[in-house]
C-alpha positions, 0 to 999 in steps of 0.5 A, a space after each residue: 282868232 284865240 285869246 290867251 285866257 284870263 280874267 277879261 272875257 272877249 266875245 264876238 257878236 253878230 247883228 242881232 237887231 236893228 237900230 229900229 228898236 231904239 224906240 221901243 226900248 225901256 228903262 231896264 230894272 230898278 237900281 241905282 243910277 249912273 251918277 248915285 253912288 256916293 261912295 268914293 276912294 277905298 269906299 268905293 274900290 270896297 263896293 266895287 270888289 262886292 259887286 265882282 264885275 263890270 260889264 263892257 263894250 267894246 268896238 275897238 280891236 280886240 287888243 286895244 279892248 283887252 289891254 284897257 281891261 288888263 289895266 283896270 283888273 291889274 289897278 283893282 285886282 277885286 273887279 274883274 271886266 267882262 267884255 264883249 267886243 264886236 263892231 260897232 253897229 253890232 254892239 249898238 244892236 246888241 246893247 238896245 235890245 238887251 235894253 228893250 228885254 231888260 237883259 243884263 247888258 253894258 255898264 260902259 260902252 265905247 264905241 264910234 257909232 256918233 248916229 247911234 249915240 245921238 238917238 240913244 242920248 235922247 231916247 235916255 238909253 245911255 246917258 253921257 258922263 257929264 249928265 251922271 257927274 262922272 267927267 273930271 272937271 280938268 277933262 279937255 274940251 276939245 276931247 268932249 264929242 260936240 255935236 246935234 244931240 251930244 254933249 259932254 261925252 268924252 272920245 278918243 281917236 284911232 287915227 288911220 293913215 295912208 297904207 303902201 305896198 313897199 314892194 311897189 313903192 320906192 322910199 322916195 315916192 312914198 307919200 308925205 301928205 294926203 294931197 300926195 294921194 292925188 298924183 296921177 302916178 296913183 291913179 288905178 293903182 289903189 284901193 279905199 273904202 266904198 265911197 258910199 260908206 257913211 263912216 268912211 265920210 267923216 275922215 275923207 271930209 276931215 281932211 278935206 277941211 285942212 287940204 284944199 281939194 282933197 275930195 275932187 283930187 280923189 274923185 280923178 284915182 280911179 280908187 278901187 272901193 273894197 266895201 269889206 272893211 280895213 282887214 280886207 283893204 290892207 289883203 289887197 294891199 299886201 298881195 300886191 295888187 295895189 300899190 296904195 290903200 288911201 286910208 288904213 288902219 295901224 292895226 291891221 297894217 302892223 298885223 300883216 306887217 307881223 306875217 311878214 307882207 311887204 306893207 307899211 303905213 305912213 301918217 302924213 301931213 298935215 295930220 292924222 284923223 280917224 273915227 271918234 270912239 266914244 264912252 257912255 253910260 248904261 243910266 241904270 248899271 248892273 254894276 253901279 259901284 263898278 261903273 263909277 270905278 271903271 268910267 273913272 278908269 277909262 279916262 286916267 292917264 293909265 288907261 290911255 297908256 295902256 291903250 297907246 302900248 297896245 296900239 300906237 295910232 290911239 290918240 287920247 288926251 293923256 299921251 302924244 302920238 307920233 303924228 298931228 292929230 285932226 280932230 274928226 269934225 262931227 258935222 260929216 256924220 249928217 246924211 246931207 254931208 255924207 251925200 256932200 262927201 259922196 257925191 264929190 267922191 264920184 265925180 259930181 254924180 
């Protein structure tokens, strides 16, 4: 894929280490630390345009990355975002082993690795905005990630719905809440993440929390798991060899949507849930005047407009969706609910 060229940087990384060496990584150079800087206001903006960069991670599509760092450049048009999008678990790599070399690396980082943060929060590899006094003291509870190791880390949602084949699914019987997905009219006839993906767990349990029965009614769908992730689902989805995707992202439904396949996506009752995206802190900055300016940001009402304008399934505490959110429940992201989640998806085995 291209990118038009601008100020913003989009880069695409691949594995370059393991989660292992998160306890071998060290502090990175002397320097000001996230949460010291002083400088506020035209102050800081000045100090900031000195600096001339913030770094930033990012494993949202490269739309949504681009569209929060457009914002950021077009309201401080002195600092300019270099971004470095990939998945998740590649950035995590990316990110601790630049730690470990004391490479140049993130100043802010936004990503849905809830594993990775909790090891990294302890092992002082990030540190939350609470800790470095960078959260606004307004800033939502319910929109803080809460959970074993976490606290005080602000998050935001892309919320996935269910996708449909519109060419095999009458209007009438599309479906209108994820209990619809248990009608024995679906069954063989979709596909959905690999049930073993510890991912995919936290949203099948989410919403197994608010519809009673969801995970057992699944169990009986006979749902083909694809383990190559949405872009490959909604694929499936769009060649027609199946008529419903049990979870999907709006992302790539609107991307197919756009070449013209016969694919829609519906968020049902009794409400979205997705992947908690996270944002934390490099605790020692490259760029600590621009950090503070840019975490300050990510959580303003401008950036989650920027973000809703460039993909509308993002849920932030700023703008409302077309859809109720469910807040994603953290506790699915523990291996003994992970293994809960799959061994009800796969029949009690």
């Amino acid at each position: 894929m291209e990118y038009r060229p601008h100020r913003t940087g989009v880069l695409t990384v691949a594995v370059l280490a393991s989660l292992a060496v998160l306890t071998a990584c060290g502090k990175g150079g002397p320097g000001v630390k996230a949460g010291e800087v002083a400088a506020t206001g035209e102050t800081l903006v000045a100090a900031a345009a000195k600096e001339g960069q913030v770094v930033f991670y990012c494993s949202l599509t490269p739309a949504s990355c681009e569209a929060l760092a457009k914002g950021f450049e077009k309201e401080y048009r002195g600092v300019s975002v270099k971004v470095l999008r990939a998945t998740s678990p590649d950035l995590s790599a990316r990110y601790a082993t630049e730690k470990k070399s004391a490479a140049e690396t993130a100043d802010v980082i936004l990503h849905a690795d809830v594993p990775f943060i909790q090891t990294a929060l302890k092992e002082g590899l990030v540190t939350s905005f609470k800790d470095a006094g960078l959260l606004p003291a307004d800033h939502p509870e319910k929109w803080l990630l809460d959970s074993e190791g976490i606290a005080g880390t602000p998050y935001i949602v892309d919320a996935l719905g269910i996708g449909i084949n519109t060419d095999l699914v009458k209007p009438q019987d599309r479906p209108k809440s994820w209990a619809d997905l248990g009608d024995p009219k679906w069954k063989g006839k979709m596909n959905g993440p690999h049930k073993d993906g510890s991912g995919y767990a936290t949203y099948y349990g989410t919403v197994d929390d608010h519809v009673d029965g969801f995970l057992e009614s699944l169990s009986k769908q006979e749902i083909f798991p694809d383990p190559g992730g949405m872009v490959s689902l909604t694929e499936s989805l769009a060649a027609g060899q199946y008529a419903i995707q049990s979870v999907a992202s709006k992302a790539a439904i609107d991307n197919a949507k756009a070449k013209g396949a016969p694919v829609d996506i519906v968020f049902p009752e009794p409400g979205a849930t997705g992947p908690a995206f996270a944002y934390t802190l490099n605790p020692e900055p490259g760029h600590p005047n621009a950090q503070k300016l840019f975490a300050g940001y990510v959580l303003s009402e401008k950036a989650g407009q920027a973000l809703h304008g460039a993909n509308s399934a993002i849920a932030t505490p700023q703008v409302e969706t077309e859809f109720e959110l469910l807040h994603p429940n953290l506790e699915y992201y523990r291996p003994a609910k992970v293994e809960e989640v799959s061994k009800i998806l796969n029949g009690g085995r």
